[in-house]
C-alpha positions in Angstrom: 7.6 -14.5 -13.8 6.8 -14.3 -17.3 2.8 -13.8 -16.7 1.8 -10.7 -18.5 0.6 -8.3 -15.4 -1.8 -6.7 -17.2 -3.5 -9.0 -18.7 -4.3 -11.1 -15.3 -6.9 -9.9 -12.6 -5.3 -8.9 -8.9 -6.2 -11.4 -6.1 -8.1 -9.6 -3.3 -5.1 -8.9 -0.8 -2.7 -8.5 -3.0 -0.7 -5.3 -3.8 0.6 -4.5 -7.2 -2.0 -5.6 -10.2 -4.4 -4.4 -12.2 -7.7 -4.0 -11.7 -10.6 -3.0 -14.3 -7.7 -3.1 -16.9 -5.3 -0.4 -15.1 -2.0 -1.0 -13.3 -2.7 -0.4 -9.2 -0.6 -0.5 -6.0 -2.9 -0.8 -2.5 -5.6 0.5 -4.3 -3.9 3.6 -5.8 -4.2 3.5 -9.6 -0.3 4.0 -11.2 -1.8 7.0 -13.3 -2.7 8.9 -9.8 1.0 7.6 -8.9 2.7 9.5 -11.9 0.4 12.3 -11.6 1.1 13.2 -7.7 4.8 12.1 -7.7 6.0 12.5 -11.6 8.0 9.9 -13.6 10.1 7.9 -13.2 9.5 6.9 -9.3 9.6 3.9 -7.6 6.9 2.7 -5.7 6.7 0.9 -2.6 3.8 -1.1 -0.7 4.1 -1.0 3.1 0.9 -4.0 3.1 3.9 -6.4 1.1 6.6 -5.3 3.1 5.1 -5.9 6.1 3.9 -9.1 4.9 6.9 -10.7 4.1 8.8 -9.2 7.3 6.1 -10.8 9.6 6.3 -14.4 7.1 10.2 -14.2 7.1 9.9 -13.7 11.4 7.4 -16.7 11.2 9.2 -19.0 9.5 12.7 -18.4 12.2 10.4 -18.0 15.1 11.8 -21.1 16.2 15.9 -20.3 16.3 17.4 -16.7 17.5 17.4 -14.3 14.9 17.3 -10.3 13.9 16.8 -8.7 10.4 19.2 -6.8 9.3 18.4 -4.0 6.5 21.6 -3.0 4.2 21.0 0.7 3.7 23.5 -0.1 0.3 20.7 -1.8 -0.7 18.2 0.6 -0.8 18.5 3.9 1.5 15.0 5.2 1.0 14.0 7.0 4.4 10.3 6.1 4.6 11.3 2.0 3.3 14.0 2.3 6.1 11.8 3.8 9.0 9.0 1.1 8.0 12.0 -1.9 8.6 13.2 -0.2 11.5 9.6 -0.2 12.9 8.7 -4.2 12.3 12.1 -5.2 14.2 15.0 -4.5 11.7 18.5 -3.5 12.7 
């Protein structure tokens, strides 16, 4: 926290970061973003949401365990669907 975003360069693999000086997510430049869906929205990336689900399954492979989502947290369908596919309850 604290790094300015725009100012660095995106590691291969990684999300959200610029590249060539503009703001991207998987790829897809923001501007494209605000242009297909409007402003505000919120945008998601499935790539870092499965990441961390598989990393967070890694790390308590060794004990019993299941993920549960809190819809209160966040109720968006598609975010939800993608939880519910990796394993979440």
């Amino acid at each position: 926290m604290g790094q300015s975003v725009l100012g660095a360069t995106a590691a291969p693999g990684v999300p959200f970061g610029p590249r060539n000086g503009v703001f991207h997510c998987e790829g897809v430049s923001a501007e494209v973003i605000a242009l297909a869906a409007g402003t505000p929205t919120f945008v998601y990336s499935t790539a870092a949401i499965r990441d961390r689900y598989r990393r967070l399954a890694h790390a308590l492979k060794d004990c019993p365990f299941r993920v549960h989502y809190s819809m209160k947290a966040n109720g968006n369908r598609a975010l939800v669907t993608l939880l519910r596919e990796l394993g979440s309850g």
